[in-house]
N, C-alpha and C positions, 0 to 999 in steps of 0.2 A: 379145943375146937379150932383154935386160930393155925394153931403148930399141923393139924390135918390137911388145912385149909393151903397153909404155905407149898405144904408137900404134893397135892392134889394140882398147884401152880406150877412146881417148878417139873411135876413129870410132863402136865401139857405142853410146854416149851423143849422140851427133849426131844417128845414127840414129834415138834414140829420141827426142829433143826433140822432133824434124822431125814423128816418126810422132805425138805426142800433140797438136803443134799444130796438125795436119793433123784430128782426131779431134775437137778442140774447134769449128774450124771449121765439120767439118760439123753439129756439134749444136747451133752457132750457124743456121746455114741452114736447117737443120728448123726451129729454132726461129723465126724468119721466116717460112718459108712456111706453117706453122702458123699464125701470125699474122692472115697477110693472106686465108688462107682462110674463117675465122673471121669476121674483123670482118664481110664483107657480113649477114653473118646476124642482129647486133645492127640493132634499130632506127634509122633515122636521124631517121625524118621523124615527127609528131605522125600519131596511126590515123586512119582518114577516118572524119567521125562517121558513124552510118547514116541510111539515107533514112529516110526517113516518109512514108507514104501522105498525100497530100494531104487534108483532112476538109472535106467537103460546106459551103458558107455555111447559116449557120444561117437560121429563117426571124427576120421582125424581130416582134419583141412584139407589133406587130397582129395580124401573119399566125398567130401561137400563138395569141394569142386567137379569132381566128374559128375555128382547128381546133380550139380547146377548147371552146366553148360554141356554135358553131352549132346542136348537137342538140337542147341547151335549148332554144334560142329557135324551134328550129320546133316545139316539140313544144309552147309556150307560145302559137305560132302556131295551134296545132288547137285548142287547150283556148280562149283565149281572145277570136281574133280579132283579136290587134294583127300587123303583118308582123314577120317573124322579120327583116327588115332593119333594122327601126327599132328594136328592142330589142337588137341588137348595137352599134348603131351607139350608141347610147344608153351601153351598158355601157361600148364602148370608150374614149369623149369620158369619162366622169365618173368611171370608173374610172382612164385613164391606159393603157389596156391593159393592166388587170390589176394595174397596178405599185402603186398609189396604197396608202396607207396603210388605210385601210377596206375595201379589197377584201382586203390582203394579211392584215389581221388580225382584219379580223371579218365577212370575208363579204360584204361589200357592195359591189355594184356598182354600186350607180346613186344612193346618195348618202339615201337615204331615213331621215329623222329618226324620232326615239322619236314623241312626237304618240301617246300613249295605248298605245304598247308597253308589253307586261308581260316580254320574255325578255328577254334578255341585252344589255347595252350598253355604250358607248364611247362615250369624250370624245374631240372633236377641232373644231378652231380652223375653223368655217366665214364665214358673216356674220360670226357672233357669236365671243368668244373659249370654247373648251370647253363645243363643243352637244354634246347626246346625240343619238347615232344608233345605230340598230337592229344588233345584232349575230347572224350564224346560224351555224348547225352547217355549213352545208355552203353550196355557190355558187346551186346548185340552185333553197335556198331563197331565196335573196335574187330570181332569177328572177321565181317566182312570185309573191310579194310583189310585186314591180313590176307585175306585172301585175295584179295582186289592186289593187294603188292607185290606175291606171287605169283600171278597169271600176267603183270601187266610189263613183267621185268623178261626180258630177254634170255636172261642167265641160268633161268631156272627154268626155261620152253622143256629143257630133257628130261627133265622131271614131270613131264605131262605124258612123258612116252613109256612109263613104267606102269605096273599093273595098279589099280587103284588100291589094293592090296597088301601091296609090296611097302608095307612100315619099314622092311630093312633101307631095302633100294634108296626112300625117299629121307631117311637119316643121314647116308652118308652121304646122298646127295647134295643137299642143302648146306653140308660143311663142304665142299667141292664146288659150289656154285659162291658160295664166299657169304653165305647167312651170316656165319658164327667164326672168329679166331678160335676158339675152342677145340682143340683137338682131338677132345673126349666128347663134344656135342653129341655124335653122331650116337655112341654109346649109353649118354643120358641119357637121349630119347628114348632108343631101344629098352632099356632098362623100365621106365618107367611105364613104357608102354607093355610088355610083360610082364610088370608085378601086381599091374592093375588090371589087364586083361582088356585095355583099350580097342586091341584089335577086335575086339565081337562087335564093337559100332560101325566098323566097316562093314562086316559081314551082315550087318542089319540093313544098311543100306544097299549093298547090293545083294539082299534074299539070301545071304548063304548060312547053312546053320553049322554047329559044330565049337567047340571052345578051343579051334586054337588055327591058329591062321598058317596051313599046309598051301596055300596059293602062290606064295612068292616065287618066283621064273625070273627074275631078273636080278642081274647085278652093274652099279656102278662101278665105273672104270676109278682107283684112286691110286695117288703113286705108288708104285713098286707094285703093281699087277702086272703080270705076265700072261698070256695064255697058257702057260706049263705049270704055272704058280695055281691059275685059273684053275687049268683042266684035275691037279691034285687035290683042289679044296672043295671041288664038286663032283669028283668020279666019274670024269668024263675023259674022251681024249681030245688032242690039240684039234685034229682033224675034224672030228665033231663038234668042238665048238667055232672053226671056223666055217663050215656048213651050213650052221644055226645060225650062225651069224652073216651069211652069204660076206666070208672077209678072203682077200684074196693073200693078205700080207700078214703076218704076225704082228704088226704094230698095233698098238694102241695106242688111244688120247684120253687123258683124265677127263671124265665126266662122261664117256661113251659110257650108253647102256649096252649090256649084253643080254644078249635072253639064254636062260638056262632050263635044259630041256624041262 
């Protein structure tokens, strides 16, 4: 009975080993597929950064400048009679496109020395080391002022007698009337005033339409013009340009306008 009894003991412990190892098993297995469900959900990879709307090319320093101050200068066009081409184009070369140290800190864009100024002013290394030049409140001022120094100067009256039009004329003018040492000025200008298309602010001002400035009739007189020189580089003859020019002599004087048919 006892030895049954023993046997009857030691199968229920078998039973039960079996049964708890079978038990851990499967909370081993849970445990796993727990696992492997999980992990897709942690991150593997770095976030994609986000897009960004592409941003417009900015315009270049020129092109800011003429949409800043074009107004000025036609409005300096009505009041005074210089083209609003040639005073941008003016600002743009001596200012830098705005950048230059005198435009940026005292207003100045065309470079215009004290020379009897009583307002505000500023040293800066031109010619000379630490000249005074004119300082303004505002850009505006500096405008008018330029223009105020060409109408009020003797030197440059012939340049009042050219077409308001005439960007050539009033280029080579201005190096002829002794603006600029520069002997390529007259050229800058032009240049600049062509790749920007400066001249259409004239023709706004005075009602004309069209993109491209066909008005010019005049030419300044500068060394080594001839009327033969003249009459080949506009297809005219001598005769006719002294007609046009009610001239009696063949000479000429640097800085004479001519008018060309």
């Amino acid at each position: 009975m006892k030895k049954i009894y023993h046997v009857l003991i030691i199968a229920l412990l078998v039973v039960s080993c079996g049964s708890k190892r079978k038990i851990v098993t499967t909370k081993k297995d849970s445990k796993q597929k727990t696992e492997q469900i999980s992990k897709p959900s942690t991150p593997q990879a770095e976030t994609p950064k986000p897009t960004t709307t592409p941003s417009t090319t900015p315009k270049n320093a020129t092109e800011a400048y003429i949409a800043t101050y074009n107004g000025i200068a036609k409005e300096e066009m009505r009041k005074f009679k210089i083209p609003a081409s040639i005073t941008l184009a003016q600002g743009i070369l001596e200012s830098g496109s705005g950048r230059g140290r005198l435009a940026v800190e005292a207003n100045n864009h065309f470079g215009i020395k004290c020379h009897g100024w009583t307002g505000q002013k500023i040293y800066h290394d031109d010619d000379a080391s630490q000249e005074c030049f004119r300082k303004y409140k505002h850009a505006n001022s500096s405008f008018e002022d330029h223009s105020l120094f060409l109408t009020s100067r003797g030197r440059y009256s012939k340049l009042f007698q050219l077409r308001e039009n005439d960007y050539k004329g009033w280029a080579k003018g201005l190096r002829v009337a002794g603006y600029a040492t520069d002997r390529k000025y007259p050229q800058k200008l032009i240049s600049l005033i062509e790749r920007y298309q400066l001249y259409r602010f004239d023709n706004e001002v005075l009602g004309k339409s069209g993109s491209s400035s066909k008005q010019v009739v005049n030419h300044v007189v500068v060394k080594g013009d001839t009327l033969y020189s003249l009459s080949r580089k506009y297809n005219m003859t001598v005769e006719a340009l002294k007609a046009l020019n009610n001239l009696n002599t063949n000479d000429l004087s640097i800085g004479q306008v001519l008018k060309i048919k």
